[in-house]
C-alpha positions, 0 to 999 in steps of 0.5 A: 500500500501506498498512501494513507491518509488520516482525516481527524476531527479534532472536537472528536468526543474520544479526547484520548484517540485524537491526543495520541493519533501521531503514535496510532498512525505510526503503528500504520507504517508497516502497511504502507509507505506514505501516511499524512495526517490532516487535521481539520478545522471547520465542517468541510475540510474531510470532503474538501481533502476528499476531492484534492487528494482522495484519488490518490490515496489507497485508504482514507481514515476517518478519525471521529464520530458519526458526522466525520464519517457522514461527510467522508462518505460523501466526498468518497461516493463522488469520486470515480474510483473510490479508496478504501475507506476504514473508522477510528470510532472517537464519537459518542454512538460511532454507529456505522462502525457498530455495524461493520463490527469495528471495535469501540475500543480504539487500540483494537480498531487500530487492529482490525483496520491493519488487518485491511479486511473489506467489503463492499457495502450499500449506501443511500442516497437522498437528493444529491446526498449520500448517508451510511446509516439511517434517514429520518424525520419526524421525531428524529429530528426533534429528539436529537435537536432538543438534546442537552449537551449536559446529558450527552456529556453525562450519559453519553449515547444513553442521552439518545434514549432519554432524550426520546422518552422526554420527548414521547409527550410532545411529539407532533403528527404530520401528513405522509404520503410515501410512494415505494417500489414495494408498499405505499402509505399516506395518512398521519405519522410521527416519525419515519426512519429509513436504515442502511446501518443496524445502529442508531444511537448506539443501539441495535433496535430498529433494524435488528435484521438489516444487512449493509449488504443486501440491497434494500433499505428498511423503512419503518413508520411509526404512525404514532410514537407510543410506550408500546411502539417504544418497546416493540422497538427495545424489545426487537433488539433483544429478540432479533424480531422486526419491530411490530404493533399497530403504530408501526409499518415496516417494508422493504424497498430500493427506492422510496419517494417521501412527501410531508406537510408541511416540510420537515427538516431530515436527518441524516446520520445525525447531519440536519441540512435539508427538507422534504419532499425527497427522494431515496435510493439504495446504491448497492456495493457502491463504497469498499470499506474495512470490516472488523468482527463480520460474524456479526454481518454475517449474523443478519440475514438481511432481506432477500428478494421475494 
């Protein structure tokens, strides 16, 4: 291997990995001959390295949570030939490396990452965006925009779920009219999540199944946000079950066009930039990336086609 390049995110919350990244890429030189570490400054300088450098790098690192990982992607899903891509998980719920079963410890990610295990995994589009994990509006957006940054210190990605609970009593309905290649749906909702990734939150629960393999999105509506469509979700992810209950749609599709009234503001992979209407798409095997534990890919079936 050539080049390397490290993209860190130095507000990344693991103040311990962005304090000893110097001593973490060193471990990388004997994979590769050049390795460059780029620091950045203001929301745009990952993509910004992305276009002036990324082709001719043969692995991009991203060093940061979640948002870091979101604008590294989608940079990368411009490019002809895309390098691989690998995580250093230093955010508060690291989801899409839960997914690929990277490990939240950094020393053994590092590991993992060394041992350049890949694969080919789906990625969504919506717009002129891309996103790696899930899609959303609806309470979503309003449970992550109203939660404190006290409590997300304090409790960490616990903070996801308790802000969702604090939030169950104000939820505000909307209309839905969803048009898939698979289902339909108008009528009221509270809530609409598309998932690539099994993870939101830095929890497991509601997509138990999915497979960033498969080619399907997973789209779930919750018609009305209640403790037993709540725990329906919780108790799928200890049962591997698709989440159930008569608040809840759940389908499969590979395109999905989204209208709302009013418009809502959507949130893609924790990234709060853009509006409905809008249309999503699945983009199959689109981006080469470094796996770690795959038995749990392994382990989800994913969806097949009927």
């Amino acid at each position: 291997m050539d080049k390397i390049i490290f993209l860190v995110n130095p507000n990344a919350g693991n103040k311990e990995l962005i304090t000893n990244v110097d001593a973490v890429s060193r471990r990388f030189q004997e994979i590769a001959d050049k390795i460059e570490i780029c620091h950045t400054s203001r929301p745009g300088d990952s993509a910004r390295i992305i276009g002036e450098q990324g082709a001719c790098a043969d692995l991009v690192i991203a060093v940061g949570g979640d948002g870091t990982v979101h604008e590294c992607v989608n940079a990368l899903a411009k490019l002809r030939n895309p390098p691989l891509f690998a995580m250093l998980p230093g955010g508060t719920c690291n989801d899409f490396a839960r997914t690929l079963g990277i490990s939240q410890d950094y020393r053994e990610a590092v590991e993992q990452i060394i041992h350049l295990k890949e694969r080919k995994v789906d990625i969504g589009k919506h717009g002129d965006r891309y996103f790696l994990n899930f899609w959303g509006i609806g309470l979503i957006t309003q449970v992550s925009e109203e939660i404190r940054g006290d409590l997300k210190e304090k409790f960490g990605r616990l903070s996801y779920y308790l802000s969702a609970v604090q939030t169950l009593n104000h939820q505000e309905a909307f209309e839905l009219d969803i048009e898939a290649d698979t289902a339909a749906f108008k009528g009221k909702a509270t809530m609409v999540l598309v998932g690539n990734g099994s993870f939101i939150g830095g929890v497991n629960a509601y997509f138990p199944q999915s497979s960033v393999t498969d080619g399907w999105l997973d789209v779930l509506i919750f018609k009305e946000v209640s403790f037993s469509s709540f725990w329906s979700m919780l108790t799928s992810y200890l049962t591997t079950e698709e989440p159930e209950g008569k608040d809840l749609v759940y389908f499969h599709a590979k395109k999905v066009r989204v209208k709302t009234t009013p418009p809502l503001k959507v949130d893609c992979d924790g990234e709060k930039n853009s509006y409905t209407p809008v249309t999503l798409s699945i983009l199959p095997g689109h981006l080469r990336m470094v796996v770690g534990d795959d038995k749990a890919l392994n382990e989800r079936k994913g969806y097949q086609d009927p």
